[in-house]
N, C-alpha and C positions, 0 to 999 in steps of 0.2 A: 139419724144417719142419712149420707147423701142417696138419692134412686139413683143408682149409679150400679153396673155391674161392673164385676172386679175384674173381671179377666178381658172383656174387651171395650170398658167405658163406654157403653151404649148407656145414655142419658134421657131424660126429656126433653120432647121437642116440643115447638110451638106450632098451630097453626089457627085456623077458626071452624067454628060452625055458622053454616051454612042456614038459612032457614029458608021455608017455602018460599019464601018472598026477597030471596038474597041476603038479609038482614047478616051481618057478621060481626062474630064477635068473641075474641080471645078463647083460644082453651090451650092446655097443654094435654101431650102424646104421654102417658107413662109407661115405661118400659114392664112387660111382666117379667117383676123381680120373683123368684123361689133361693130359699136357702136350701142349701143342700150340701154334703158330704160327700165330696170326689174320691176316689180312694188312688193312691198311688201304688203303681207296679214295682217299681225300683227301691222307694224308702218304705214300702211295707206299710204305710198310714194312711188315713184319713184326716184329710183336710175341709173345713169347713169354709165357705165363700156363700155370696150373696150375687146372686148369677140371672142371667137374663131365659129363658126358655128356649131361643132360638141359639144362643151359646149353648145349651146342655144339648143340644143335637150336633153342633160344630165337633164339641169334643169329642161325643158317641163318634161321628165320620172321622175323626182324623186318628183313632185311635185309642182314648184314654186321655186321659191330665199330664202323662207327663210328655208324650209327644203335642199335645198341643203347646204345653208353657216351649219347649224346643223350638217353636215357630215364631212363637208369640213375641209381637213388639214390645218392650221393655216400657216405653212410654206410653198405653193402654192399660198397664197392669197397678194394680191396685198394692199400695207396701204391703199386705200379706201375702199376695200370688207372688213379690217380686222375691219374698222370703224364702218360699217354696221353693222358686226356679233355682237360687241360688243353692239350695241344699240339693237341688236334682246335681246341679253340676257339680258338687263335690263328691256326691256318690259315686259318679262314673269315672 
């Protein structure tokens, strides 16, 4: 599976290391992915995603899963969050 978090497509990046003596040379950045189990207010479930560490704090600040997916850009989201979102909207 891609390292890719679902909800806000934070990816690998690239940059180098550095050595005592300048020497550089490729590495890549990986996101720290955790799976986990967001639970929703509105449809009463748990959802499971494969989420970034510094997104499960976004969410904790802005309220919970289902007001973050209500913020959330549509083209960051991963086809299970967009799944999600789509059934928060027909709930309400």
């Amino acid at each position: 599976m891609a390292r890719r978090c679902e909800l806000t497509g934070i990816g690998p990046m690239t940059g180098n290391n550095v050595s005592h003596a300048k020497n550089r040379t490729k590495r890549r950045f990986l996101p720290n992915l955790c799976n986990v189990t967001l639970h929703s207010d509105r449809l009463g479930q748990g959802f499971k995603f494969k989420v970034s560490a510094s997104t499960l704090r976004t969410v904790d600040h802005i309220g919970g899963l289902d007001a973050f997916l209500a913020k959330a850009d549509d083209a960051k989201l991963s086809t299970n969050a967009l799944k999600v979102k789509r059934k928060l909207a027909k709930a309400s």
